[in-house]
Backbone as XML, in Angstrom:
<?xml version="1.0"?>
<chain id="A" units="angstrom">
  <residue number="1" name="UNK">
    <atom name="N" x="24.094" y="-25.395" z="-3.173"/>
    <atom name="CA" x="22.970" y="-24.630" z="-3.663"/>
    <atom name="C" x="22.450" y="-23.656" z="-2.608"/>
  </residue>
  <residue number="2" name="UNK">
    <atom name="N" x="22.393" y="-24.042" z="-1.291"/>
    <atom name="CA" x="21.807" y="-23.109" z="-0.210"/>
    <atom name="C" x="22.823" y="-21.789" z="-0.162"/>
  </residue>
  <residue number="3" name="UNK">
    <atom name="N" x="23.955" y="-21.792" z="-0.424"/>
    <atom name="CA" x="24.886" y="-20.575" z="-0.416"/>
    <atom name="C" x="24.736" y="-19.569" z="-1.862"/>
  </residue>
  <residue number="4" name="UNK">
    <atom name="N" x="23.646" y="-20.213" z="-2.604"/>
    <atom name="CA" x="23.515" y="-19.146" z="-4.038"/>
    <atom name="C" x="22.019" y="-18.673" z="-3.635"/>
  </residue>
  <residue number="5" name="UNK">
    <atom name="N" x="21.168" y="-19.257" z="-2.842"/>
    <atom name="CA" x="19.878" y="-18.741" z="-1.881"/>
    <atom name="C" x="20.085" y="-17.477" z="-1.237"/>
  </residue>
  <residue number="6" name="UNK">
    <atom name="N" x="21.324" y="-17.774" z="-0.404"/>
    <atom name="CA" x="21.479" y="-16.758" z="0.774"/>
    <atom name="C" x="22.201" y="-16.011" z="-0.140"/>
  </residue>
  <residue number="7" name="UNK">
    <atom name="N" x="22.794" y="-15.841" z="-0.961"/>
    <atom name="CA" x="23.862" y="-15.010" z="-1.645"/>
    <atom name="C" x="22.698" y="-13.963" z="-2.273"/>
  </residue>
  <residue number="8" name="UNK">
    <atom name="N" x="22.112" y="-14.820" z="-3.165"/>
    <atom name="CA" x="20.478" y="-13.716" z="-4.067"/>
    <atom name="C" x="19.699" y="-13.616" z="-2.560"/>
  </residue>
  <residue number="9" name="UNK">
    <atom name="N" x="19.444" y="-13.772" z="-1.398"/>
    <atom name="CA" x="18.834" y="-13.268" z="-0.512"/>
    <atom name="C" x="19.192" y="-11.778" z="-0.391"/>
  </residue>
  <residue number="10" name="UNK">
    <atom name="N" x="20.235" y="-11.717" z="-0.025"/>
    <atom name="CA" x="21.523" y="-11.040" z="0.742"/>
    <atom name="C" x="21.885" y="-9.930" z="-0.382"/>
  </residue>
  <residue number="11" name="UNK">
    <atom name="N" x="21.680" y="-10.349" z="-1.257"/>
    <atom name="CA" x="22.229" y="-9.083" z="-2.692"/>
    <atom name="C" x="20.651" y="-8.122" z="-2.636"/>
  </residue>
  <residue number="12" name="UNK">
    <atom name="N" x="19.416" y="-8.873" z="-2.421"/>
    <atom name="CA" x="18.154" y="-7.784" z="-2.494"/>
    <atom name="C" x="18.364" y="-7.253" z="-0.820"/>
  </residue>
  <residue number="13" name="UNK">
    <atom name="N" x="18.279" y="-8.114" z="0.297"/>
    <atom name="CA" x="18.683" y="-7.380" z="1.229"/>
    <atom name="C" x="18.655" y="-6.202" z="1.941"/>
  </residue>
  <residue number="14" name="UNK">
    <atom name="N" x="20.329" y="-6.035" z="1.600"/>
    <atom name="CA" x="21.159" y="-5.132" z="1.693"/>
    <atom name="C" x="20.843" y="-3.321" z="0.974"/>
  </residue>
  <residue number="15" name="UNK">
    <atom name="N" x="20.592" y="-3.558" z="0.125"/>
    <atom name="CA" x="20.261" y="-2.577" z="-1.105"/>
    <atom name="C" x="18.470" y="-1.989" z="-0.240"/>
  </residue>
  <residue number="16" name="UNK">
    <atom name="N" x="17.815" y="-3.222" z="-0.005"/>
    <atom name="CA" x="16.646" y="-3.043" z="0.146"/>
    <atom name="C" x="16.641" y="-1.605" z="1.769"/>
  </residue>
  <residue number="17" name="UNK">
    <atom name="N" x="17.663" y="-2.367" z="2.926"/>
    <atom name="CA" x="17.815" y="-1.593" z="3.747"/>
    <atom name="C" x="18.517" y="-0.356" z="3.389"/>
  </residue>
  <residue number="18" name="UNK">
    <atom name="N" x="19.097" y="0.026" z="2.596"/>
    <atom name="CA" x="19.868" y="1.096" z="2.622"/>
    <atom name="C" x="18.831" y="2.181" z="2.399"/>
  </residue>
  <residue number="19" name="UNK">
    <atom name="N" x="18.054" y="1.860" z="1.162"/>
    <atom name="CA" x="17.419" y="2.386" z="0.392"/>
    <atom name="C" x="15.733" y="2.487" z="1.969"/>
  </residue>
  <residue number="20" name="UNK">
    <atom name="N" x="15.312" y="2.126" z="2.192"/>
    <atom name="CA" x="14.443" y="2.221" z="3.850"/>
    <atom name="C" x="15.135" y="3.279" z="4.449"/>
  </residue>
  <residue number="21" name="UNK">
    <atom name="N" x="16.235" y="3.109" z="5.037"/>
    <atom name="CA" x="16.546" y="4.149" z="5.600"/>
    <atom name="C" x="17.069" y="5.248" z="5.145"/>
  </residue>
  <residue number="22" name="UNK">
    <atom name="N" x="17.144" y="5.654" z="4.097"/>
    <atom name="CA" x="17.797" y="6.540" z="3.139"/>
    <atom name="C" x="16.524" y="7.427" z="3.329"/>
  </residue>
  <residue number="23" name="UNK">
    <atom name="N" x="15.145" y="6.815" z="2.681"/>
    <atom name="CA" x="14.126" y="6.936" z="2.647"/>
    <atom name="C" x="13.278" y="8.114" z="4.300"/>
  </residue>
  <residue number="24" name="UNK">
    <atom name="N" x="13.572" y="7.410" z="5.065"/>
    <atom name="CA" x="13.200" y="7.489" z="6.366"/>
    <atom name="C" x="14.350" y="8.441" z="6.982"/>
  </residue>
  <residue number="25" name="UNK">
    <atom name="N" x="15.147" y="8.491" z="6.518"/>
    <atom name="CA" x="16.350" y="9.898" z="6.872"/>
    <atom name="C" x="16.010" y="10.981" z="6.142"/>
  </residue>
  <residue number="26" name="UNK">
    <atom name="N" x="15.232" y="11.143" z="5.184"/>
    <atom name="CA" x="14.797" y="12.492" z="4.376"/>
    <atom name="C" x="14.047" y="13.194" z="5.397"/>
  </residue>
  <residue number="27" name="UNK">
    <atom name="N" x="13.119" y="12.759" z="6.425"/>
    <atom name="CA" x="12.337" y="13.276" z="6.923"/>
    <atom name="C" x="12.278" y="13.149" z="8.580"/>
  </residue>
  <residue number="28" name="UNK">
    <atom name="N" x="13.261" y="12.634" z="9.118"/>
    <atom name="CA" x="13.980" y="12.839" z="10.250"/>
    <atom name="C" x="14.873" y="12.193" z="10.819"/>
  </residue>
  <residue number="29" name="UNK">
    <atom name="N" x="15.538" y="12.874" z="11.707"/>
    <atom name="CA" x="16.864" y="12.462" z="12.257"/>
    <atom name="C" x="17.147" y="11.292" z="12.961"/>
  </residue>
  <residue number="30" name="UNK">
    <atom name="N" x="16.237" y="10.780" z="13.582"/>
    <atom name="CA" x="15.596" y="10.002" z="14.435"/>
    <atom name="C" x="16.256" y="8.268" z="13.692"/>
  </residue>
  <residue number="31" name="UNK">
    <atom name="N" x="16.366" y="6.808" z="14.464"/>
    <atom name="CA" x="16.857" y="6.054" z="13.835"/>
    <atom name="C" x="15.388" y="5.204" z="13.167"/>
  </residue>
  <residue number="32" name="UNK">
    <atom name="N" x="14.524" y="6.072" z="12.551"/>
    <atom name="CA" x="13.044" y="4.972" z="12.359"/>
    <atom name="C" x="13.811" y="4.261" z="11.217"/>
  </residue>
  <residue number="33" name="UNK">
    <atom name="N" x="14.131" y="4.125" z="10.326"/>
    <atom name="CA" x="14.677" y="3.118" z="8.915"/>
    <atom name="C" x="14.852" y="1.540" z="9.761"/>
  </residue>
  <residue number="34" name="UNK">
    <atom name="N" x="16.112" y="2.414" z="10.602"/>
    <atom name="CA" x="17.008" y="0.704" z="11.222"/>
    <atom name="C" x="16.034" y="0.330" z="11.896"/>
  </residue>
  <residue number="35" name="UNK">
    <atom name="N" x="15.256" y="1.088" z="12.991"/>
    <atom name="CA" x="14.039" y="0.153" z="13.738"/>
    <atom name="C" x="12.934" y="-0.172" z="12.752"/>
  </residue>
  <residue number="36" name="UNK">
    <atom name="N" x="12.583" y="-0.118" z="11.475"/>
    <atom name="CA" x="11.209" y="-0.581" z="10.490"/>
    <atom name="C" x="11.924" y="-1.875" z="10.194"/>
  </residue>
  <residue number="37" name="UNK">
    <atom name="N" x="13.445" y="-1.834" z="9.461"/>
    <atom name="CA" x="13.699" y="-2.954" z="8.741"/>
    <atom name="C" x="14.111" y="-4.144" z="9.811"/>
  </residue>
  <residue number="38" name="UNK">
    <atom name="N" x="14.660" y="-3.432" z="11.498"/>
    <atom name="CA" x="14.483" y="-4.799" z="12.095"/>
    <atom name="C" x="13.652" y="-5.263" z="12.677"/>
  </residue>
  <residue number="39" name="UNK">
    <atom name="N" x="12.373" y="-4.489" z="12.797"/>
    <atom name="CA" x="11.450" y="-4.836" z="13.344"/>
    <atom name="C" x="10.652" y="-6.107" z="11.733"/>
  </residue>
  <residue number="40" name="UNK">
    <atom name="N" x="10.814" y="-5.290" z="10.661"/>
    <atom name="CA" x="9.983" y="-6.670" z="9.808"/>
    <atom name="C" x="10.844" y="-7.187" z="9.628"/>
  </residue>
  <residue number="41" name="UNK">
    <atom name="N" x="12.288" y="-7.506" z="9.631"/>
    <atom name="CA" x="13.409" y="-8.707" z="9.933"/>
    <atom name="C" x="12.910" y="-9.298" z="10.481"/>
  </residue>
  <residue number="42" name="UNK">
    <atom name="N" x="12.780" y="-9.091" z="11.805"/>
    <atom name="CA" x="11.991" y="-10.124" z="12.988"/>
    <atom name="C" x="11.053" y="-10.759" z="12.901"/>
  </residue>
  <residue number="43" name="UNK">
    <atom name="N" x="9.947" y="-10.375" z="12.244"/>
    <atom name="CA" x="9.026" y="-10.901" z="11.703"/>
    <atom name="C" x="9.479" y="-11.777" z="10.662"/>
  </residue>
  <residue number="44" name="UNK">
    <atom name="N" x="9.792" y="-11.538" z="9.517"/>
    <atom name="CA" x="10.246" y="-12.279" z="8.644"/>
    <atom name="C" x="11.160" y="-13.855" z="8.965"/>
  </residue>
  <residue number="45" name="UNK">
    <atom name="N" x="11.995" y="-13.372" z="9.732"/>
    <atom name="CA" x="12.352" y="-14.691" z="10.376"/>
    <atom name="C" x="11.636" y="-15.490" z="11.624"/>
  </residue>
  <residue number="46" name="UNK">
    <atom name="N" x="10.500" y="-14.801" z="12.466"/>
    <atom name="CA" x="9.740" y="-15.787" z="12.860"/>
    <atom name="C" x="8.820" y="-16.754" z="11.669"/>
  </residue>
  <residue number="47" name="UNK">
    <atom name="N" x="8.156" y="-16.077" z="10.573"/>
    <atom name="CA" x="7.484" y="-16.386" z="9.439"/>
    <atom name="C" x="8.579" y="-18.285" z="8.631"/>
  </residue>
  <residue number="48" name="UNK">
    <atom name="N" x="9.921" y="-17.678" z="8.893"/>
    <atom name="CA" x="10.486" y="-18.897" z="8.133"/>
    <atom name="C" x="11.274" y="-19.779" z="9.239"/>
  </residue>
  <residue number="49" name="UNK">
    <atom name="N" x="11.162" y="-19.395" z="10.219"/>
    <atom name="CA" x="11.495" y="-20.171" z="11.245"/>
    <atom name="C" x="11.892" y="-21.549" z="11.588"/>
  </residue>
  <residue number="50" name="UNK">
    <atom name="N" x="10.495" y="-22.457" z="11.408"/>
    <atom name="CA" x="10.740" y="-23.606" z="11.247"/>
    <atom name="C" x="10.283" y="-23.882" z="9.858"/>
  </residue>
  <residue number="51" name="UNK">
    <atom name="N" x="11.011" y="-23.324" z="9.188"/>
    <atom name="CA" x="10.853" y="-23.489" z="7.499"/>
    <atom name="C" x="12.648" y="-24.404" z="7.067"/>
  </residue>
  <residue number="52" name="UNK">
    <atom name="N" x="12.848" y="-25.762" z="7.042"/>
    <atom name="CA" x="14.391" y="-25.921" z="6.350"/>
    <atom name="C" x="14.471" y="-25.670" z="5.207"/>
  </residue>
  <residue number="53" name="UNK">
    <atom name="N" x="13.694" y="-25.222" z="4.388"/>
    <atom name="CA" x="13.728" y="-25.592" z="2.832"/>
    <atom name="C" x="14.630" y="-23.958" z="2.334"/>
  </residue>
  <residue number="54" name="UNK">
    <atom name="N" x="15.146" y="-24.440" z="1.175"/>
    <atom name="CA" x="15.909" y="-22.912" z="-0.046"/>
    <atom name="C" x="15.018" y="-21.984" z="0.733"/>
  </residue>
  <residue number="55" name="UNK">
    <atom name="N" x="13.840" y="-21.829" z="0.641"/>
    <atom name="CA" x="12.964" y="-20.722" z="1.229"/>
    <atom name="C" x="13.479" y="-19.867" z="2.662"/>
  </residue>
  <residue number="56" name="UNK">
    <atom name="N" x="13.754" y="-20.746" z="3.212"/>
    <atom name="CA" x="14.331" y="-20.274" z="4.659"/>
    <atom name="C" x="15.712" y="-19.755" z="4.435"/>
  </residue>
  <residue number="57" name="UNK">
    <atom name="N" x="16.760" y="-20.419" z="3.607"/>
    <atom name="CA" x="18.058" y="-19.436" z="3.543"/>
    <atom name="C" x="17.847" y="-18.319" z="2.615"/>
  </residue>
  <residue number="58" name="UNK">
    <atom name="N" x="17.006" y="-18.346" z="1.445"/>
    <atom name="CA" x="16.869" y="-17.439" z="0.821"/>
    <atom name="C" x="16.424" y="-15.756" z="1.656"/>
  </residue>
  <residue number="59" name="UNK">
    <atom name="N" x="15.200" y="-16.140" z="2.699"/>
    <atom name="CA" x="14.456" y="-15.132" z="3.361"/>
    <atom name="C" x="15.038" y="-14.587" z="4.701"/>
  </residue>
  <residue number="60" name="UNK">
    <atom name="N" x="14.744" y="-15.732" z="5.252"/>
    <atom name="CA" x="15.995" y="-15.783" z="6.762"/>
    <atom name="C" x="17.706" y="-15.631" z="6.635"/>
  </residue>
  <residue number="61" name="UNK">
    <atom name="N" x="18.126" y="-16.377" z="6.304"/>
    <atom name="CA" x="19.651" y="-16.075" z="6.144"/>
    <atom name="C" x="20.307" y="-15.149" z="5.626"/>
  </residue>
  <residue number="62" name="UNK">
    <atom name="N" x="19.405" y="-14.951" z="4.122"/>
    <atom name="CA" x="20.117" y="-14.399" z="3.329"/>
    <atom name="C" x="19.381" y="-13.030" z="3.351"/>
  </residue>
  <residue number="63" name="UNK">
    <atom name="N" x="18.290" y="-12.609" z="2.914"/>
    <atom name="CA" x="17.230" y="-11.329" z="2.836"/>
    <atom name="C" x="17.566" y="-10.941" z="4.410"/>
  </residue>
  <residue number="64" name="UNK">
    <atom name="N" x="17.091" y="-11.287" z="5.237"/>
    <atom name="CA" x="16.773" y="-10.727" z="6.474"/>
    <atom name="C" x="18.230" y="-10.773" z="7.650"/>
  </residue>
  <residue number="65" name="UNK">
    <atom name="N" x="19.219" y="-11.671" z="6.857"/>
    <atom name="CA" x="20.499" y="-11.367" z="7.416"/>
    <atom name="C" x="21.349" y="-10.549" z="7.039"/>
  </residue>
  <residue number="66" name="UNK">
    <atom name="N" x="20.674" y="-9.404" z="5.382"/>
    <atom name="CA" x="21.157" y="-8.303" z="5.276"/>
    <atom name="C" x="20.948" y="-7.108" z="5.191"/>
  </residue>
  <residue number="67" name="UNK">
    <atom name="N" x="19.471" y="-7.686" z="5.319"/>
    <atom name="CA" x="17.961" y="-6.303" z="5.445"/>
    <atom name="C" x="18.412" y="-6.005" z="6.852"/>
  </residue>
  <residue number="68" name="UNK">
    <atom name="N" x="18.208" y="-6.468" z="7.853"/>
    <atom name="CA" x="18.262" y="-6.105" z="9.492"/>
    <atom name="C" x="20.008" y="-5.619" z="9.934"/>
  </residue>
  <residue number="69" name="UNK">
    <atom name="N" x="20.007" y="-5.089" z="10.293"/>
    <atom name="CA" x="20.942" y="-4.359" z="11.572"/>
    <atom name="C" x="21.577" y="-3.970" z="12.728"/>
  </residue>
  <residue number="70" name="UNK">
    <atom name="N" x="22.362" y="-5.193" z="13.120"/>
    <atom name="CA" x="22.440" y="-5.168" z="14.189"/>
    <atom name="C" x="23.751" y="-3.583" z="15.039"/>
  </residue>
  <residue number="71" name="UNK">
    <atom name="N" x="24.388" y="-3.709" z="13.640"/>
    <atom name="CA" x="25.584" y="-2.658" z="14.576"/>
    <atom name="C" x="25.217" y="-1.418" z="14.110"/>
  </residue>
  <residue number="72" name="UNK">
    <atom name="N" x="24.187" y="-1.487" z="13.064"/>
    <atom name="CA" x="23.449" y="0.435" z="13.133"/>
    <atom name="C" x="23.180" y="0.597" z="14.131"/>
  </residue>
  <residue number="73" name="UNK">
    <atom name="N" x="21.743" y="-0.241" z="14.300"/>
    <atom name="CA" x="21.118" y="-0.198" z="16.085"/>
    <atom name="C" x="21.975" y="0.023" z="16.583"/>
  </residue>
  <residue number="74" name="UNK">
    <atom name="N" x="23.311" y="-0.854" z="17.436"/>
    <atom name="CA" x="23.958" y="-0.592" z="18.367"/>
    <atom name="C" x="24.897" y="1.148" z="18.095"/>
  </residue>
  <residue number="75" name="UNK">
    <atom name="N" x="25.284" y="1.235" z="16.869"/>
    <atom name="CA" x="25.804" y="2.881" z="16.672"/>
    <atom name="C" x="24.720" y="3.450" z="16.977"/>
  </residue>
  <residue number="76" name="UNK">
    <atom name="N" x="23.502" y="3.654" z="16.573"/>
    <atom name="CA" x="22.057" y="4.674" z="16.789"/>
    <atom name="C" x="22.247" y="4.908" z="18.433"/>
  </residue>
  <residue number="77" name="UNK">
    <atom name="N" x="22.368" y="3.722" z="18.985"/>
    <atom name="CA" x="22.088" y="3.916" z="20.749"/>
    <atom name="C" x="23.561" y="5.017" z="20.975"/>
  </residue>
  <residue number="78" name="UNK">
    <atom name="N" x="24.701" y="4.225" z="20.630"/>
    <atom name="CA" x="25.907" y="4.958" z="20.990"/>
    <atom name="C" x="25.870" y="6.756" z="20.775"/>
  </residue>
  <residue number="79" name="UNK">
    <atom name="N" x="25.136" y="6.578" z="19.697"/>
    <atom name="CA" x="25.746" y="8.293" z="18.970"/>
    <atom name="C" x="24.495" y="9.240" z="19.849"/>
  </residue>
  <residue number="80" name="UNK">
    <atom name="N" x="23.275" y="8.455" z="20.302"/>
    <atom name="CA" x="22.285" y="8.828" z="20.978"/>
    <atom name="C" x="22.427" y="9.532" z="22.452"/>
  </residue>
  <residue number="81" name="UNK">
    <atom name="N" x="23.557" y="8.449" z="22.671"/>
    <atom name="CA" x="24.344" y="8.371" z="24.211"/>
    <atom name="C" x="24.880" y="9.745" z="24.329"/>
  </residue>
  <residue number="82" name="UNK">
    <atom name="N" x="25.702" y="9.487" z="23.145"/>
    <atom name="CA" x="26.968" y="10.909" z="23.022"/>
    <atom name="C" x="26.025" y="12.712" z="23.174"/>
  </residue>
  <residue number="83" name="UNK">
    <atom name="N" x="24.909" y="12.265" z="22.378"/>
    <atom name="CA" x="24.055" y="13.161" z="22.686"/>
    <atom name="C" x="23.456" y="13.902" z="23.532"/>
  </residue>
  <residue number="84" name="UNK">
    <atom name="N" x="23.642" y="12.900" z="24.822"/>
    <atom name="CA" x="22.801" y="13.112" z="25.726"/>
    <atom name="C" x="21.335" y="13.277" z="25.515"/>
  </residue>
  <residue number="85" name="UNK">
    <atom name="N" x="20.487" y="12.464" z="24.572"/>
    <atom name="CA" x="19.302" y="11.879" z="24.073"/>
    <atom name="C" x="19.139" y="11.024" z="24.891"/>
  </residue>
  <residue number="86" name="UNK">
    <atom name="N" x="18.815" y="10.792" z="25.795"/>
    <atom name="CA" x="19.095" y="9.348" z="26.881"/>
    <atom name="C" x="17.070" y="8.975" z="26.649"/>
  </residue>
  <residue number="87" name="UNK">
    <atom name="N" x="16.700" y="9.670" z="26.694"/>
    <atom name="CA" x="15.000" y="9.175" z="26.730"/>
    <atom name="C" x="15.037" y="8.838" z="24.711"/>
  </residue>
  <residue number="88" name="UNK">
    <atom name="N" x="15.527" y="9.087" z="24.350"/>
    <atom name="CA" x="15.475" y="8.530" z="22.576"/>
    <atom name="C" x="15.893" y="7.129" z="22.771"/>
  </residue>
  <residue number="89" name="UNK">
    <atom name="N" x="16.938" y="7.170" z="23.443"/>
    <atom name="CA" x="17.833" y="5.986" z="23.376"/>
    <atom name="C" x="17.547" y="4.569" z="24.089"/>
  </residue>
  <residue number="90" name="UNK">
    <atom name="N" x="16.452" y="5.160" z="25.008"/>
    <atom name="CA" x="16.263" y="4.008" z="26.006"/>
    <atom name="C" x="14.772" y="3.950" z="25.461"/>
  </residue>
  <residue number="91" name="UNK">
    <atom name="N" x="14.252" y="4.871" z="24.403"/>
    <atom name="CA" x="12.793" y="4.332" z="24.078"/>
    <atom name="C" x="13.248" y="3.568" z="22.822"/>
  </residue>
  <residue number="92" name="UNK">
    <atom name="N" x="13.780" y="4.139" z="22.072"/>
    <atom name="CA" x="14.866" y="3.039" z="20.596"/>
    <atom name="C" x="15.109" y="1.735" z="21.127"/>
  </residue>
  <residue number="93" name="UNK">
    <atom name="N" x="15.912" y="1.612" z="22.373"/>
    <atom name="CA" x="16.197" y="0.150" z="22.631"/>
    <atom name="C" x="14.804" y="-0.114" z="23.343"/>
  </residue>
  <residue number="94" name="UNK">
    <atom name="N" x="14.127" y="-0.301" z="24.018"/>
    <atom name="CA" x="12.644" y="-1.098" z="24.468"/>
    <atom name="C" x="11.983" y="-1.431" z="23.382"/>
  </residue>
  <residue number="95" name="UNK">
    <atom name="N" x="11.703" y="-0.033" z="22.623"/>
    <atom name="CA" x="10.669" y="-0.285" z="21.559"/>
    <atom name="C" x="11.078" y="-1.523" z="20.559"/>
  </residue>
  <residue number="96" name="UNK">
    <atom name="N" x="12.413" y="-1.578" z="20.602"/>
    <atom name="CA" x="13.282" y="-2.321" z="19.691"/>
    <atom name="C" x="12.963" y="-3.653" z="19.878"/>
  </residue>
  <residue number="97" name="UNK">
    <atom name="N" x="13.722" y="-3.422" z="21.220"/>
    <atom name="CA" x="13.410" y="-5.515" z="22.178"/>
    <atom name="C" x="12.500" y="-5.649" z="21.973"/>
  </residue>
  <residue number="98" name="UNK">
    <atom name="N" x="10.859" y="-4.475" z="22.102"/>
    <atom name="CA" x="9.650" y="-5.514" z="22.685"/>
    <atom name="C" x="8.981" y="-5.617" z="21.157"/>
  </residue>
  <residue number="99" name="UNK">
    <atom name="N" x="8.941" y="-4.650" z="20.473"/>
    <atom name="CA" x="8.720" y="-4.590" z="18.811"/>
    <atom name="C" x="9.193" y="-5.781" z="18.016"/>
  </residue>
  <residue number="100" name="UNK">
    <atom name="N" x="10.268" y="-5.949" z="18.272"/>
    <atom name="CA" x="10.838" y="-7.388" z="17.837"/>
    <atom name="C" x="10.544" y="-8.387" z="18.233"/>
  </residue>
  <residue number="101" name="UNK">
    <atom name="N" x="10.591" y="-8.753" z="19.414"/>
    <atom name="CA" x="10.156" y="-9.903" z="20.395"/>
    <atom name="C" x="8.395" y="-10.640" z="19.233"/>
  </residue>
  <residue number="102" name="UNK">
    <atom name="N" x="7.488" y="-8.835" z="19.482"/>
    <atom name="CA" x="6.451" y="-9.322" z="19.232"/>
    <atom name="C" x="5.982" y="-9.619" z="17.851"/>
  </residue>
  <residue number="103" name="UNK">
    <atom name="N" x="7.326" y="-8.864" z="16.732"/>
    <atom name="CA" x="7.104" y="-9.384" z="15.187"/>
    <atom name="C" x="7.370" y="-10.851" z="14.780"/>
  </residue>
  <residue number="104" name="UNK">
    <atom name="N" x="8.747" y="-11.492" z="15.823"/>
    <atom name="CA" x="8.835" y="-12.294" z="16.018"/>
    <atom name="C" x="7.792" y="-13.663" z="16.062"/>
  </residue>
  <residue number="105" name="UNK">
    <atom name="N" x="7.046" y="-13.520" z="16.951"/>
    <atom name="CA" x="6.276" y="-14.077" z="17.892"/>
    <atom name="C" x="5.260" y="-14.649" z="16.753"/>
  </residue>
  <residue number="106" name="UNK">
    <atom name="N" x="4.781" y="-12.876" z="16.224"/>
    <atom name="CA" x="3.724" y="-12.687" z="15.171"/>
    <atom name="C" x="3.898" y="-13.736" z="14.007"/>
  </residue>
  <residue number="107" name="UNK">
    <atom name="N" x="5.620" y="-13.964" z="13.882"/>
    <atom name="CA" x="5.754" y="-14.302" z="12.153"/>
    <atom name="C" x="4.987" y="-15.957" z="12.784"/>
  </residue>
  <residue number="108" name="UNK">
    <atom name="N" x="6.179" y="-16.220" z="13.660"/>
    <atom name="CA" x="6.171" y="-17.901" z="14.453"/>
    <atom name="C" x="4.504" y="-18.372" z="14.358"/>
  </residue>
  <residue number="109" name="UNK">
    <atom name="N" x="3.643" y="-17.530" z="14.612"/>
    <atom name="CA" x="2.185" y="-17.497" z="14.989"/>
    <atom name="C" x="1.713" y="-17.495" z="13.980"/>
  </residue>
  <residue number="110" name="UNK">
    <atom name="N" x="1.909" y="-17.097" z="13.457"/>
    <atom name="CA" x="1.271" y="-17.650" z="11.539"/>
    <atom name="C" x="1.168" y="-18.492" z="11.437"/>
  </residue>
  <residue number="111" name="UNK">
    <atom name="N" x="2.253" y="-19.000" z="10.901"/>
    <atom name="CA" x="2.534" y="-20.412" z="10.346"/>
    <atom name="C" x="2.890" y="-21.730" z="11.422"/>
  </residue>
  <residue number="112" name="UNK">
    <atom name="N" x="2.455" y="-21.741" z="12.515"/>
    <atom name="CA" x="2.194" y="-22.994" z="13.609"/>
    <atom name="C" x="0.636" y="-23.280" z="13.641"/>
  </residue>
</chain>
């Protein structure tokens, strides 16, 4: 049963991120989509954290393991690189780590 959770997690997801950054690419070039959806990824999975129940694979595993992005981010930095954008790229990755760290933190801090 936990693999038909993460499966309907993972099917809104996916769709959900595309459609964020699709959104957030109309109006600049810049990677804001992939940093919104992993920054409330992060959150979202501090929020279900110490949650075991359907709830947690549904949100965590499944939603937020196809909403979030890990190898956009890492292409965004690369293609940033190629650019010679080096101050985009190194404010994208901080803002990223510490943005996350602290949605993280935020979700965990709720619900303890």
């Amino acid at each position: 049963m936990s693999a038909l959770y993460v499966a309907l997690g993972a099917f809104i997801g996916a769709p959900a991120r595309f459609l964020i950054d699709q959104y957030f690419r109309r109006f600049t070039s810049k990677p804001i989509g992939t940093f919104a959806v992993n920054i409330v990824g992060s959150f979202l999975l501090g929020l279900t954290f110490a949650n075991k129940t359907h709830w947690h694979d549904f949100v965590a595993v499944g939603f937020a393991g196809a909403f979030t992005t890990w190898s956009t981010f890492v292409l965004d930095l690369y293609l940033g690189y190629e650019l010679k954008k080096y101050k985009e790229v190194l404010v994208n990755l901080a803002a990223s780590i510490i943005f996350g760290l602290l949605a993280a933190w935020a979700g965990i801090s709720l619900v303890s």
